[in-house]
BAPA-720007 format. One record per residue: x, y, z of N, C-alpha, C in turn; residue number from 1. Coordinates in nm, 3 decimals, padded with zeros to 5 digits, always signed. Example, Ala and Ser with C-alpha at 12.3 -4.5 7.8 and 13.67 -1.06 7.14 Angstrom:
BAPA-720007
[[+01.319,-00.569,+00.780],[+01.230,-00.450,+00.780],[+01.320,-00.330,+00.780],1] [[+01.285,-00.225,+00.708],[+01.367,-00.106,+00.714],[+01.290,+00.003,+00.787],2] 
END
This chain:
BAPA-720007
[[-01.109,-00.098,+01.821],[-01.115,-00.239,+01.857],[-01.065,-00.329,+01.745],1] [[-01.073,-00.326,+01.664],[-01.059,-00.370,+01.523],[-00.899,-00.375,+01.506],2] [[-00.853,-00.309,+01.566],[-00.704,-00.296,+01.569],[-00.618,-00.380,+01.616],3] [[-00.681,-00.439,+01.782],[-00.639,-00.560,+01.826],[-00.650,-00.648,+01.761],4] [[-00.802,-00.663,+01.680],[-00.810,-00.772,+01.628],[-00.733,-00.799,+01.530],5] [[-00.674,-00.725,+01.415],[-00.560,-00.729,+01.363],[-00.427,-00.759,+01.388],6] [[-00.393,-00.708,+01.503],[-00.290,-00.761,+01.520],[-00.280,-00.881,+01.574],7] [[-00.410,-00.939,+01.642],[-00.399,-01.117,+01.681],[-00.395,-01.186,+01.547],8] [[-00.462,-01.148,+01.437],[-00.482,-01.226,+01.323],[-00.349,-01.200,+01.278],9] [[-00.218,-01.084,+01.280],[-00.106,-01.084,+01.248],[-00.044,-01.213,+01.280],10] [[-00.072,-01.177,+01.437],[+00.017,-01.336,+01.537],[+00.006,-01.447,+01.467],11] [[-00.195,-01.483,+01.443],[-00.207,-01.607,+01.460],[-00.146,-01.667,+01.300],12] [[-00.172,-01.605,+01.203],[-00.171,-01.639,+01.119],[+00.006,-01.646,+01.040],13] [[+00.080,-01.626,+01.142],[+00.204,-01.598,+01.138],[+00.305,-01.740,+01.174],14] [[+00.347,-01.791,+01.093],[+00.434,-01.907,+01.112],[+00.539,-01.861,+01.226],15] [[+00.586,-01.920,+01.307],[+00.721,-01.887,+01.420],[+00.678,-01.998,+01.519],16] [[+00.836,-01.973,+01.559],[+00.936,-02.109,+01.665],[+00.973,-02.004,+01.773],17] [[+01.021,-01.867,+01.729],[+01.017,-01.791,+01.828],[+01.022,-01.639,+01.818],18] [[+01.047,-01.508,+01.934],[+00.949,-01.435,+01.916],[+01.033,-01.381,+01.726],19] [[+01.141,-01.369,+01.744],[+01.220,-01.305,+01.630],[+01.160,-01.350,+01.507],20] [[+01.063,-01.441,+01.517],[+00.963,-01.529,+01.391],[+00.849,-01.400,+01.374],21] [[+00.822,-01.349,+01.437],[+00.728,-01.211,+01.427],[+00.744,-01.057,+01.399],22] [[+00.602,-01.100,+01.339],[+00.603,-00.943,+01.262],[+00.635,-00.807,+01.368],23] [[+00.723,-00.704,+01.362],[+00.728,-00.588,+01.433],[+00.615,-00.483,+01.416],24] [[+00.585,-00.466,+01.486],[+00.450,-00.334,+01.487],[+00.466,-00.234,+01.544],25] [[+00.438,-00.115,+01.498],[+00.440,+00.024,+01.519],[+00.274,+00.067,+01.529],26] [[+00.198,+00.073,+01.664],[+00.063,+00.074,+01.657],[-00.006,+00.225,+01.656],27] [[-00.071,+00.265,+01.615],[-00.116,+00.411,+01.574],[-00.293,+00.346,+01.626],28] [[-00.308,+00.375,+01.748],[-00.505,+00.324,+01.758],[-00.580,+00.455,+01.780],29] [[-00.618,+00.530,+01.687],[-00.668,+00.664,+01.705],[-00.837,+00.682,+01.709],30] [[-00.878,+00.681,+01.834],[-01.060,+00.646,+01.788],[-01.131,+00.768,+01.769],31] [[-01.037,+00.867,+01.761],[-01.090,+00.983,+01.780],[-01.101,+01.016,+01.668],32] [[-01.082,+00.987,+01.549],[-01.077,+01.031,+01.418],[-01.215,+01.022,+01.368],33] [[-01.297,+01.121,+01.308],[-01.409,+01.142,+01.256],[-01.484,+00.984,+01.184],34] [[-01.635,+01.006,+01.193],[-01.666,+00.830,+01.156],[-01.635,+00.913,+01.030],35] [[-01.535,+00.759,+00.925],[-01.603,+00.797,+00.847],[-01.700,+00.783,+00.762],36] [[-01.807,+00.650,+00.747],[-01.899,+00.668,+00.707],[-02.043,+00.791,+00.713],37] [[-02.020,+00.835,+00.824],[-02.080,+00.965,+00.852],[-02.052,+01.057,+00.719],38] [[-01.892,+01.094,+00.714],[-01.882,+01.185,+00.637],[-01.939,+01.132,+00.489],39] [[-01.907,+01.057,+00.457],[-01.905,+00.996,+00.325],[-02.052,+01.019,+00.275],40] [[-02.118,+00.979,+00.373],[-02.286,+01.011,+00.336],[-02.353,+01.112,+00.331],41] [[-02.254,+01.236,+00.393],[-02.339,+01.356,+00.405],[-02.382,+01.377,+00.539],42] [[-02.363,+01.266,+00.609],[-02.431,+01.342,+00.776],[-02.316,+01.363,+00.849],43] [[-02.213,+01.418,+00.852],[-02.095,+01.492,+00.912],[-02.035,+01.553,+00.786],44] [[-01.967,+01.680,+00.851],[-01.891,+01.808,+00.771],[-01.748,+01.783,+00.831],45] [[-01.741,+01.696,+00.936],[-01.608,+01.674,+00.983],[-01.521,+01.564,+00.908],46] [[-01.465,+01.596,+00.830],[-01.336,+01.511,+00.720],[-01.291,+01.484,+00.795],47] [[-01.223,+01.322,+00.780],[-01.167,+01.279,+00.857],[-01.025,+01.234,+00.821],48] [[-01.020,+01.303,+00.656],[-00.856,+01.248,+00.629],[-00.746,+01.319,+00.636],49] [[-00.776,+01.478,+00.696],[-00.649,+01.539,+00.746],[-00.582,+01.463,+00.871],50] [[-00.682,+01.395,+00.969],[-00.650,+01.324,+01.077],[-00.602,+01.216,+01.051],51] [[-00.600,+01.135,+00.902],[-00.536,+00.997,+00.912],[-00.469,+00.991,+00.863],52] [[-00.400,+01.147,+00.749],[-00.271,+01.197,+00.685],[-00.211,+01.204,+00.829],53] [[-00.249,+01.265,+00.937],[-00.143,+01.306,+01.018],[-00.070,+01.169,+01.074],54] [[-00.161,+01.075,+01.071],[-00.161,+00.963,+01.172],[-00.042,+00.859,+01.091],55] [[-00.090,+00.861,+00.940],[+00.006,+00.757,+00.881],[+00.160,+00.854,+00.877],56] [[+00.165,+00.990,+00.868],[+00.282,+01.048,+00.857],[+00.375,+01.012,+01.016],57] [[+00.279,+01.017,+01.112],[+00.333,+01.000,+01.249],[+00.429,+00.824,+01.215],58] [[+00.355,+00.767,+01.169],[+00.389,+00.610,+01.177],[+00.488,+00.605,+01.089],59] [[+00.513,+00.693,+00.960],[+00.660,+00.663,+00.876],[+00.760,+00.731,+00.984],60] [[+00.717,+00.876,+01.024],[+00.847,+00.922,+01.116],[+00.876,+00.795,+01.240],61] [[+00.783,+00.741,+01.303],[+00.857,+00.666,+01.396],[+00.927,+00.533,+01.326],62] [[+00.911,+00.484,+01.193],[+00.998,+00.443,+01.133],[+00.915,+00.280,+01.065],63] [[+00.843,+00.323,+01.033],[+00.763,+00.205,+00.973],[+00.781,+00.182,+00.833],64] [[+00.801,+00.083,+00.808],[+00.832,+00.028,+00.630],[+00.759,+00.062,+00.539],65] [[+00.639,+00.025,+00.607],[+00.548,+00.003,+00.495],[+00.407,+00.017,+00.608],66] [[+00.265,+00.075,+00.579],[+00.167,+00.097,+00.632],[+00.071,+00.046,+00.629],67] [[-00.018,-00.067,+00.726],[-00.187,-00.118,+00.697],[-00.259,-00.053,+00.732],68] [[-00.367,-00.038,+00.752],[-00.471,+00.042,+00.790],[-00.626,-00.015,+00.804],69] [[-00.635,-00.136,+00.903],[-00.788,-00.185,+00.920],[-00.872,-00.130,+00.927],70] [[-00.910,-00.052,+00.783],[-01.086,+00.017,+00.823],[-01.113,+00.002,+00.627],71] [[-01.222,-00.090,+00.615],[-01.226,-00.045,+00.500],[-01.267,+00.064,+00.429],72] [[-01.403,+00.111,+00.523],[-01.424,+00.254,+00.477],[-01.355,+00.345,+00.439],73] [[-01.245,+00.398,+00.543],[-01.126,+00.452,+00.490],[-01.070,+00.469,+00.353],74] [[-01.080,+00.309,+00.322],[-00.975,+00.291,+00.195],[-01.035,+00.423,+00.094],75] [[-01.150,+00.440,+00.108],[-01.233,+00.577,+00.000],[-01.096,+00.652,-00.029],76] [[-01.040,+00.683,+00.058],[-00.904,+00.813,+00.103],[-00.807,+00.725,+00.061],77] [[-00.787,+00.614,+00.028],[-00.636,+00.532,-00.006],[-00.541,+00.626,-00.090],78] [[-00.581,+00.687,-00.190],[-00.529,+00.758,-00.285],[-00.413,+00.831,-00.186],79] [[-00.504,+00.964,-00.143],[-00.460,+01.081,-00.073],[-00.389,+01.034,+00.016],80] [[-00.404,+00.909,+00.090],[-00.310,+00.853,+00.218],[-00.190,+00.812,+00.150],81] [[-00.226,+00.724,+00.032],[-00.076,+00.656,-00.021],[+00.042,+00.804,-00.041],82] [[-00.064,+00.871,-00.128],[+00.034,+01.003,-00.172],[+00.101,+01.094,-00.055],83] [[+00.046,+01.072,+00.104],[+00.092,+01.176,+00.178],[+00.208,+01.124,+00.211],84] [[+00.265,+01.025,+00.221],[+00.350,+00.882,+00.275],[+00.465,+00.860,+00.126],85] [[+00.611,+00.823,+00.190],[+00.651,+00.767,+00.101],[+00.711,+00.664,+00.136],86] [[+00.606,+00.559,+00.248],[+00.685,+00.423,+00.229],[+00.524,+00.394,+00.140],87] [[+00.510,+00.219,+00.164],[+00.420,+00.160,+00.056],[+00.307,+00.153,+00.202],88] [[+00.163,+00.142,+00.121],[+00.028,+00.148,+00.177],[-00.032,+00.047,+00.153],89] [[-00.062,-00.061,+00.208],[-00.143,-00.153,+00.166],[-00.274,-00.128,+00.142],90] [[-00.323,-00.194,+00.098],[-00.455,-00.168,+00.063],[-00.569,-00.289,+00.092],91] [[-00.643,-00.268,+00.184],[-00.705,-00.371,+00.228],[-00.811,-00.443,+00.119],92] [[-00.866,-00.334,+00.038],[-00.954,-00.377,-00.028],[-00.891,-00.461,-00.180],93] [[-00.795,-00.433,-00.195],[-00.684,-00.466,-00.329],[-00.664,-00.640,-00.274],94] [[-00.620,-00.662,-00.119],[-00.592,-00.775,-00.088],[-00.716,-00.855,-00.101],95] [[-00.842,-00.800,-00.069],[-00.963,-00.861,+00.008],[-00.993,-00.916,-00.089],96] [[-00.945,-00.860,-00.243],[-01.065,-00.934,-00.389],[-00.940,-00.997,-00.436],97] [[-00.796,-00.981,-00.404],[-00.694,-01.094,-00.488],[-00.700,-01.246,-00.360],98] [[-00.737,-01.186,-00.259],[-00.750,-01.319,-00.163],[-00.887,-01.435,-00.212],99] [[-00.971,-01.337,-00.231],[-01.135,-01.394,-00.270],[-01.104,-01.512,-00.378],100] [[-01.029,-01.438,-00.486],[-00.978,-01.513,-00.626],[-00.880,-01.633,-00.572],101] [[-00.840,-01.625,-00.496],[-00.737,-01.747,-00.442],[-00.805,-01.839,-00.371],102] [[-00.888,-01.818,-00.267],[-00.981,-01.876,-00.164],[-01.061,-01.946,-00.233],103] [[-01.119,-01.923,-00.316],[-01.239,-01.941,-00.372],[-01.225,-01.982,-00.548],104] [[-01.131,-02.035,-00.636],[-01.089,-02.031,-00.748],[-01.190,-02.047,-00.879],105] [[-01.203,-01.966,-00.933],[-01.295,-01.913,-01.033],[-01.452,-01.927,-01.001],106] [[-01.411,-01.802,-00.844],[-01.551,-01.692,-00.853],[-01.505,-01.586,-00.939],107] [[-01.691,-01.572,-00.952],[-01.718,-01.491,-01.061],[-01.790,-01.332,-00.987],108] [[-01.829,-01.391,-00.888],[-01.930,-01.318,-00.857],[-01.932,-01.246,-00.691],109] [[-01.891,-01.164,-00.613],[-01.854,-01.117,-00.513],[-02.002,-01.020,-00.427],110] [[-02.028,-01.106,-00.329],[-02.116,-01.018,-00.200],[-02.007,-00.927,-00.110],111] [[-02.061,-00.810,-00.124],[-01.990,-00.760,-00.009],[-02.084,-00.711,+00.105],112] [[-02.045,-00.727,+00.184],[-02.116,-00.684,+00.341],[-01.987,-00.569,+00.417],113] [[-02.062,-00.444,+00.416],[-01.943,-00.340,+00.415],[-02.092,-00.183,+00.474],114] [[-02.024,-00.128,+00.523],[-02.069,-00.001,+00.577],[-02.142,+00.089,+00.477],115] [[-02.231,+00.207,+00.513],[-02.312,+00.228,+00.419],[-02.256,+00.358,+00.328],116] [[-02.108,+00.370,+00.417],[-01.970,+00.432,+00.330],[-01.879,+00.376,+00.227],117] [[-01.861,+00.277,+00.243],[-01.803,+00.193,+00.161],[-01.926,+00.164,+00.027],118] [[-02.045,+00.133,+00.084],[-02.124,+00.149,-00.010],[-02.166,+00.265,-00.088],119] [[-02.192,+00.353,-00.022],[-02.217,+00.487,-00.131],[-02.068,+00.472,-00.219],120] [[-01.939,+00.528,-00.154],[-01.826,+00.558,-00.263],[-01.826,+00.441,-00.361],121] [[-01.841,+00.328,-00.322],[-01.841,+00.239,-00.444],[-01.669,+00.163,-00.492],122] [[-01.645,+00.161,-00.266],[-01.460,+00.064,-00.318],[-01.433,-00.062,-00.336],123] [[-01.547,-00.074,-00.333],[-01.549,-00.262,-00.404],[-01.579,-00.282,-00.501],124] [[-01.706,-00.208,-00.577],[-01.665,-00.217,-00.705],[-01.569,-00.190,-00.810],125] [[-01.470,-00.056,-00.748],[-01.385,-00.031,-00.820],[-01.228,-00.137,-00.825],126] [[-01.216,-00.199,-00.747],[-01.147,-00.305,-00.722],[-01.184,-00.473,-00.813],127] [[-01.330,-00.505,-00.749],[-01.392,-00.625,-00.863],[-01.361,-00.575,-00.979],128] [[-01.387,-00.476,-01.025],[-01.404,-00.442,-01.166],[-01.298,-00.443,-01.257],129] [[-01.162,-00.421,-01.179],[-01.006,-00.430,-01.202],[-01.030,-00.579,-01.202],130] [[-01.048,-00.607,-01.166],[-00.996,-00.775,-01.135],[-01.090,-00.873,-01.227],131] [[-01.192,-00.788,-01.298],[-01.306,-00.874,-01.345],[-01.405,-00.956,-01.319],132] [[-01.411,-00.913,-01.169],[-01.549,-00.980,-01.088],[-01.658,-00.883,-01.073],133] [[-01.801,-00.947,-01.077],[-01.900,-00.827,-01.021],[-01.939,-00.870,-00.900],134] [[-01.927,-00.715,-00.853],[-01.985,-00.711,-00.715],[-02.116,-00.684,-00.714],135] [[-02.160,-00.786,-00.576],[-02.295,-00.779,-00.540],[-02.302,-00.664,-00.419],136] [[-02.386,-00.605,-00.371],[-02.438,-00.558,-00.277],[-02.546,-00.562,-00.206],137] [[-02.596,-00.599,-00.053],[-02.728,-00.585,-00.015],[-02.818,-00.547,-00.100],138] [[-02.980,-00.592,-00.066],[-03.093,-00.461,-00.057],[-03.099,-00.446,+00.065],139] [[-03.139,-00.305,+00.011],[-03.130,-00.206,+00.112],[-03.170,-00.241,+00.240],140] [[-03.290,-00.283,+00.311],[-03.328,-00.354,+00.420],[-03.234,-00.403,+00.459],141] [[-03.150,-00.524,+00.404],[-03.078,-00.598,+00.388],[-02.910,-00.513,+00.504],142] [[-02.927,-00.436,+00.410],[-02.829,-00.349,+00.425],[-02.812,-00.242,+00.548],143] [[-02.935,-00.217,+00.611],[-03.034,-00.149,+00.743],[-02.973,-00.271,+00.823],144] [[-02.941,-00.356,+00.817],[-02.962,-00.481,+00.938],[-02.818,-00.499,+00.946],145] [[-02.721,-00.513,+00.821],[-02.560,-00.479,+00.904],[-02.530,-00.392,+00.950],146] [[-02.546,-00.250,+00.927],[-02.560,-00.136,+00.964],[-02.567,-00.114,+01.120],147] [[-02.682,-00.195,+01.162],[-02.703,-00.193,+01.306],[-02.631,-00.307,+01.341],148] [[-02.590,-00.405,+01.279],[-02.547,-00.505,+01.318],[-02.346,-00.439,+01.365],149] [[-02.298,-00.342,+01.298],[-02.212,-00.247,+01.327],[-02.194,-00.180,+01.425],150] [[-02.297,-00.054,+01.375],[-02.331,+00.038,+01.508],[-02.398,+00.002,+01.617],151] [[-02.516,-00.054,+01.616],[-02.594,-00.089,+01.755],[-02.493,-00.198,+01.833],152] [[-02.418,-00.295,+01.701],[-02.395,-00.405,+01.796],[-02.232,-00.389,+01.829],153] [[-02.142,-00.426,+01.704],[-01.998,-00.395,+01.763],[-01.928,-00.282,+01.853],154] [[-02.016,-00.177,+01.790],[-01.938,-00.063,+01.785],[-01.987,-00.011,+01.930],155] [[-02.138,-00.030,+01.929],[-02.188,-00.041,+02.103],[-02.148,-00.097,+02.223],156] [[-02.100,-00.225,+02.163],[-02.016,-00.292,+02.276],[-02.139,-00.379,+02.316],157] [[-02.203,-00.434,+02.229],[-02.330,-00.533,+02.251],[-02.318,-00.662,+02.221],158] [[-02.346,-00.770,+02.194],[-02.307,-00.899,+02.112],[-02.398,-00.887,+02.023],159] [[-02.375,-00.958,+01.914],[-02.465,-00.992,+01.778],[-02.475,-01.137,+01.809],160] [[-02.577,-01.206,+01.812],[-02.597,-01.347,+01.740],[-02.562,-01.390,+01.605],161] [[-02.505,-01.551,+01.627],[-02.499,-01.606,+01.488],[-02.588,-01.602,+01.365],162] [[-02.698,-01.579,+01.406],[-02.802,-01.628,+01.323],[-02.852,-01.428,+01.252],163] [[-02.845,-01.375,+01.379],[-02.836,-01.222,+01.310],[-02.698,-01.179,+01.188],164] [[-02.575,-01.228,+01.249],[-02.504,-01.217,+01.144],[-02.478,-01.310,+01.005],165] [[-02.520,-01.449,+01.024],[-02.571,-01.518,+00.873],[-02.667,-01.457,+00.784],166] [[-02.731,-01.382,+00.852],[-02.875,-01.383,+00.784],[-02.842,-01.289,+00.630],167] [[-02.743,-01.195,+00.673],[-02.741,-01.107,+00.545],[-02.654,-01.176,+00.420],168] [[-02.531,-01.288,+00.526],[-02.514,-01.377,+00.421],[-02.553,-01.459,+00.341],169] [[-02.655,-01.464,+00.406],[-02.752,-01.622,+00.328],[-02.837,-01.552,+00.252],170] [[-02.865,-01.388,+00.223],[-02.880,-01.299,+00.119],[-02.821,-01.373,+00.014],171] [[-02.722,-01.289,+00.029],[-02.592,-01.285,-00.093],[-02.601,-01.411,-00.159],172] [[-02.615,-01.527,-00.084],[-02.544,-01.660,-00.141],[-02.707,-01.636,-00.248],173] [[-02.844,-01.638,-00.151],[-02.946,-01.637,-00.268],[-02.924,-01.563,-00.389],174] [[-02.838,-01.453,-00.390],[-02.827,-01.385,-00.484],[-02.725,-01.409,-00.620],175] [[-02.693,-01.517,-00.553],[-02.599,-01.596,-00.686],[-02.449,-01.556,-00.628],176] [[-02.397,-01.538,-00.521],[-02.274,-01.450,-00.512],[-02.187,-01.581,-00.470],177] [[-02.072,-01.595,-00.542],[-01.970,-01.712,-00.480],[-01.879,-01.721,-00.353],178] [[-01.869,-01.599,-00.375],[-01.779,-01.593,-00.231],[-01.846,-01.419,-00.160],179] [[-01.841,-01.466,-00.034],[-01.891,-01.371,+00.058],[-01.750,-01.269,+00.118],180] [[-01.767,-01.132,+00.114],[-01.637,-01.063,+00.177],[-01.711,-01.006,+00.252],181] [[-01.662,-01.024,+00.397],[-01.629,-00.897,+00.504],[-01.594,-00.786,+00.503],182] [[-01.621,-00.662,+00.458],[-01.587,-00.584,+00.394],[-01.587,-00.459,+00.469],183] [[-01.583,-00.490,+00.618],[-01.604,-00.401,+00.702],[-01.545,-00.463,+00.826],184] [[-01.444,-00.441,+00.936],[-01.366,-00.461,+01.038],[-01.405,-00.527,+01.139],185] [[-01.586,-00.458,+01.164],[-01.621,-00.492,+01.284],[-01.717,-00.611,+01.214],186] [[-01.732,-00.621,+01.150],[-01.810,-00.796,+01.077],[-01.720,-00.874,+01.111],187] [[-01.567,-00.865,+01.045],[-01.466,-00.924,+01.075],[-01.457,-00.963,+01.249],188] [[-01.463,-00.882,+01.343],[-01.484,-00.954,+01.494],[-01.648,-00.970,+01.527],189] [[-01.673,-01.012,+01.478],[-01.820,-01.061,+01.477],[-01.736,-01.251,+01.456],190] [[-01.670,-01.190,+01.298],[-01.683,-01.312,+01.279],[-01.590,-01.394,+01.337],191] [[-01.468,-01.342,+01.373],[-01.396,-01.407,+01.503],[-01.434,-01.445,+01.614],192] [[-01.508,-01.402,+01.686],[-01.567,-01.408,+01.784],[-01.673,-01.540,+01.807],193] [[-01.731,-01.562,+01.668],[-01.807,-01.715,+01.642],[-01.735,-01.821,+01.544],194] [[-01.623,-01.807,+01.542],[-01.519,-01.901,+01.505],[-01.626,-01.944,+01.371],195] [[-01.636,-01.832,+01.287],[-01.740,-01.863,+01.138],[-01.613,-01.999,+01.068],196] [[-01.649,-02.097,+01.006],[-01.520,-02.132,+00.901],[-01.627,-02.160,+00.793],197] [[-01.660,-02.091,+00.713],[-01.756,-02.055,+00.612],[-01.673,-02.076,+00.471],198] [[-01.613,-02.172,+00.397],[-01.505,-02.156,+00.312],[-01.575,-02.043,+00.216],199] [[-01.673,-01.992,+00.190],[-01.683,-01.913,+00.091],[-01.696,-01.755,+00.110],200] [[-01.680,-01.740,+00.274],[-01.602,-01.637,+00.345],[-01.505,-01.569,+00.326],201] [[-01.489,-01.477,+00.289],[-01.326,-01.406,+00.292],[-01.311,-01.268,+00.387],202] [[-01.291,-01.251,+00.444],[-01.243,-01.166,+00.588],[-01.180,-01.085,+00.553],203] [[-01.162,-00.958,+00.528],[-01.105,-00.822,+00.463],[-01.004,-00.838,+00.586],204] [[-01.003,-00.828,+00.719],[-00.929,-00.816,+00.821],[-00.802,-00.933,+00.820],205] [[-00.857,-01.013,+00.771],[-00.759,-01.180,+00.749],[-00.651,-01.131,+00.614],206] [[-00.726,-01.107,+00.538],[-00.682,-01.051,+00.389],[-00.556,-00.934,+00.444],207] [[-00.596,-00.857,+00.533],[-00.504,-00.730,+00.536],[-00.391,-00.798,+00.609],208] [[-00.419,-00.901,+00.698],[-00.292,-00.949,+00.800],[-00.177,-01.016,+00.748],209] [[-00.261,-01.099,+00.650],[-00.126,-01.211,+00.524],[-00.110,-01.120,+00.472],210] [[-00.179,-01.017,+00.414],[-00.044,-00.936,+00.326],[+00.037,-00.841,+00.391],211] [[-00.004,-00.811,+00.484],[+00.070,-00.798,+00.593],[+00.217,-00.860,+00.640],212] [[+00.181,-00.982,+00.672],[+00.286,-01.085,+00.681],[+00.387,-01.083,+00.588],213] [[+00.351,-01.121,+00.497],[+00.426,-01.115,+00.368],[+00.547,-01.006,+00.314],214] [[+00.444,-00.854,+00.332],[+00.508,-00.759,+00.314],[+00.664,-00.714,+00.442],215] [[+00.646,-00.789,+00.525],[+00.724,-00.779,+00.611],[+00.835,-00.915,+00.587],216] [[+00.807,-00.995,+00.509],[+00.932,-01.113,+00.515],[+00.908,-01.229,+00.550],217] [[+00.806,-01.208,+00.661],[+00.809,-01.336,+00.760],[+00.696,-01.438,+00.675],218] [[+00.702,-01.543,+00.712],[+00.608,-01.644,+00.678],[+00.447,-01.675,+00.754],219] [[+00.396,-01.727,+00.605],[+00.234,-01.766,+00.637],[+00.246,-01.845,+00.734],220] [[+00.155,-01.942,+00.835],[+00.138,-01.992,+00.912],[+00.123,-02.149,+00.822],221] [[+00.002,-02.102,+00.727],[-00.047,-02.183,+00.625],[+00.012,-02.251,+00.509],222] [[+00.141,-02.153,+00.508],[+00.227,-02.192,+00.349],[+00.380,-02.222,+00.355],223] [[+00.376,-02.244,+00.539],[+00.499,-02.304,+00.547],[+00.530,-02.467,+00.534],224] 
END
């Protein structure tokens, strides 16, 4: 699902007069590929990155430039994906903390709200830490309530309320954090879905689409 939503945030956020103003897409939507936060934690033996080597190799043979990939969890595997591929790999999480720094101009301090995969491997901190921001993370409770707010709710095909999905933000902000990241796909259509305009928000899914844009030629919507 997360996939569509990407590619509308491609559209929307995409300057054009007409269609030749738009980005070309080569779509790869594979749901069958192992969770991977499952694996990451230890409760699945099923790896899931021989299946997304195959998937990004499928997408250079049909002739793609350059590769996104909306899942941040994933990114854990960025390495092994960039290396199976020899066009360029974006990196969602690389965009998500140089966007934060732009959005938000001298934060210091980064919440992430992200899967409890992304949290064990630790791909946001390794990114802040390049960049010289510290990352915050839930407590744990805290962290129990996006979780379901994921699985029970997006991923179920349930709605989340506004006030269920602020709540872990209005964590973070107590926690001293300047800017809030989405750090997980299906937060990201959560947060589309309630038209959030939170300026201290930054949307990993938004983040992946402008550089997106970019990497393809065409123009911001915003910076024309």
């Amino acid at each position: 699902m997360a996939t569509v939503y990407f590619m509308s945030s491609v559209l929307s956020n995409t300057y054009s007069l007409t269609d030749q103003d738009h980005v070309d897409m080569i779509v790869w939507n594979q749901g069958s590929i192992p969770d991977r936060t499952a694996y990451l934690v230890g409760a699945s033996d099923d790896n899931p990155l021989p299946h997304m080597i195959a998937a990004a190799r499928a997408l250079e043979s049909s002739g793609a430039s350059f590769i996104a990939m909306p899942c941040n969890t994933a990114h854990h595997f960025y390495d092994a994906l960039a290396e199976a591929v020899t066009v360029p790999f974006l990196n969602i999480v690389e965009e998500t903390v140089v966007w934060s720094q732009q959005r938000v101009p001298g934060a210091q301090t980064v919440g992430v709200l992200a899967t409890d995969g992304t949290v064990r491997a630790g791909t946001y901190e390794r990114w802040c830490d390049a960049a010289g921001l510290t990352c915050i993370l839930p407590e744990p409770q805290v962290q129990a309530a996006v979780m379901e707010m994921i699985y029970d709710g997006v991923k179920a095909g349930r709605p989340v309320t506004e006030s269920a999905f602020r709540a872990p933000i209005e964590h973070l902000r107590q926690l001293g954090c300047d800017v809030i990241v989405l750090g997980c796909t299906e937060l990201s259509m959560i947060y589309h879905d309630l038209d959030i305009q939170d300026p201290d928000i930054v949307d990993s899914l938004d983040a992946l689409a402008r550089a997106t844009i970019r990497a393809s030629g065409k123009t911001l919507r915003d910076e024309h």
